[in-house]
C-alpha positions as CSV (number, residue, x, y, z in Angstrom):
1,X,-26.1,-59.4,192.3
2,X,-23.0,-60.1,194.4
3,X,-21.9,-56.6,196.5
4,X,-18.3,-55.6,195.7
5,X,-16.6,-54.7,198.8
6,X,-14.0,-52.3,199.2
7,X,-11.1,-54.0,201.2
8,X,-8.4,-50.7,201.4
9,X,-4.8,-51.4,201.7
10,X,-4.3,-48.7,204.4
11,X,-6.9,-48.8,207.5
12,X,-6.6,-46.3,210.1
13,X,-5.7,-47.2,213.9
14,X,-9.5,-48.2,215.1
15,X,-9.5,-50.2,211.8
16,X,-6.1,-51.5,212.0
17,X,-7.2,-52.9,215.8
18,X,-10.4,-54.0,214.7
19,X,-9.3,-55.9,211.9
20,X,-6.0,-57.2,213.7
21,X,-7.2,-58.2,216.7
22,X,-4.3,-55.7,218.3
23,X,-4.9,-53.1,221.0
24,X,-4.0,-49.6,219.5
25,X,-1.0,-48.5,221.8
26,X,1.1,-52.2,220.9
27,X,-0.3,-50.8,217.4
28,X,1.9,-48.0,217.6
29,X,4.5,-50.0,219.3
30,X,4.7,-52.6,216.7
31,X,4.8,-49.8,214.1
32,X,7.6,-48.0,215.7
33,X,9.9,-51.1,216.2
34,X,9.1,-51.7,212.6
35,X,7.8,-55.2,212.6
36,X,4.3,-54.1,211.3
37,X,4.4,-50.8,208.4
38,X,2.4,-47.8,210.0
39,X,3.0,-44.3,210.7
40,X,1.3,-40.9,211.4
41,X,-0.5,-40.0,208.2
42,X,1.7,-37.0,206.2
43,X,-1.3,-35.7,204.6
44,X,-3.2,-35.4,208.3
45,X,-3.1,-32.6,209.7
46,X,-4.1,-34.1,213.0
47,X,-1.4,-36.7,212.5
48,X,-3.9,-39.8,212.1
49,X,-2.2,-43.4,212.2
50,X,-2.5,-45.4,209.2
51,X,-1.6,-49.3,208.7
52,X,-0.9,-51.3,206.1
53,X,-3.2,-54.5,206.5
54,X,-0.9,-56.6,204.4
55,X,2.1,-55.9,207.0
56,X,-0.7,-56.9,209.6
57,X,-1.3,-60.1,208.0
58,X,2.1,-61.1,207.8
59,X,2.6,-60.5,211.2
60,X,0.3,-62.2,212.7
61,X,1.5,-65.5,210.4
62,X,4.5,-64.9,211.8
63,X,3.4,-65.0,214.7
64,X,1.6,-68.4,214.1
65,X,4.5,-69.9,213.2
66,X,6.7,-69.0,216.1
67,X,3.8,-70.3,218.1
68,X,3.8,-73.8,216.5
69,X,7.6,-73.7,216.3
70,X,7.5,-73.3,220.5
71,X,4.6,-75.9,220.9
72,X,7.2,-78.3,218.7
73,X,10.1,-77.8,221.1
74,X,8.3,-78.8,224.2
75,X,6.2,-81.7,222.9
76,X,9.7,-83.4,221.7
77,X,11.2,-82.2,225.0
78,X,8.2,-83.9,227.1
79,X,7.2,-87.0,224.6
80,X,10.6,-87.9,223.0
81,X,9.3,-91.5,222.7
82,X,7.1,-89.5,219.8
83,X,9.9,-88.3,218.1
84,X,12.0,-91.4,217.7
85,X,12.7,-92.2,214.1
């Protein structure tokens, strides 16, 4: 019998890094400059951080296509003979 897992929307900081890939202070960062959606949990009274791991996703494809979009620009800037229609 297959195991249903539990994926939650909303992982806390040491989840958020884990599953990102993202040290916790650029976390908070990232969060504050709003390019990922996180924030110090209103119903914590310790003031927790919580992310939303569908902000994190999209982030880091953003991120993957800025990274090919740069890799583009210099291969047709060093191999132009590639680029020739």
């Amino acid at each position: 019998m297959p195991e249903n897992k539990i994926n939650p929307r909303w992982l806390n900081l040491k989840e958020a890094a884990r599953y990102s890939g993202i040290g916790k202070e650029r976390l908070k960062k990232l969060a504050d400059e709003s390019h990922i959606k996180g924030f110090q949990d209103p119903d914590d009274k310790r003031g927790k951080w919580i992310f939303d791991r569908y902000s994190l996703d999209q982030y880091r494809e953003n991120q993957a296509g800025r990274i090919r979009q740069k890799a583009l620009k210099i291969l047709k800037r060093h191999h132009t003979d590639l680029f020739k229609e």
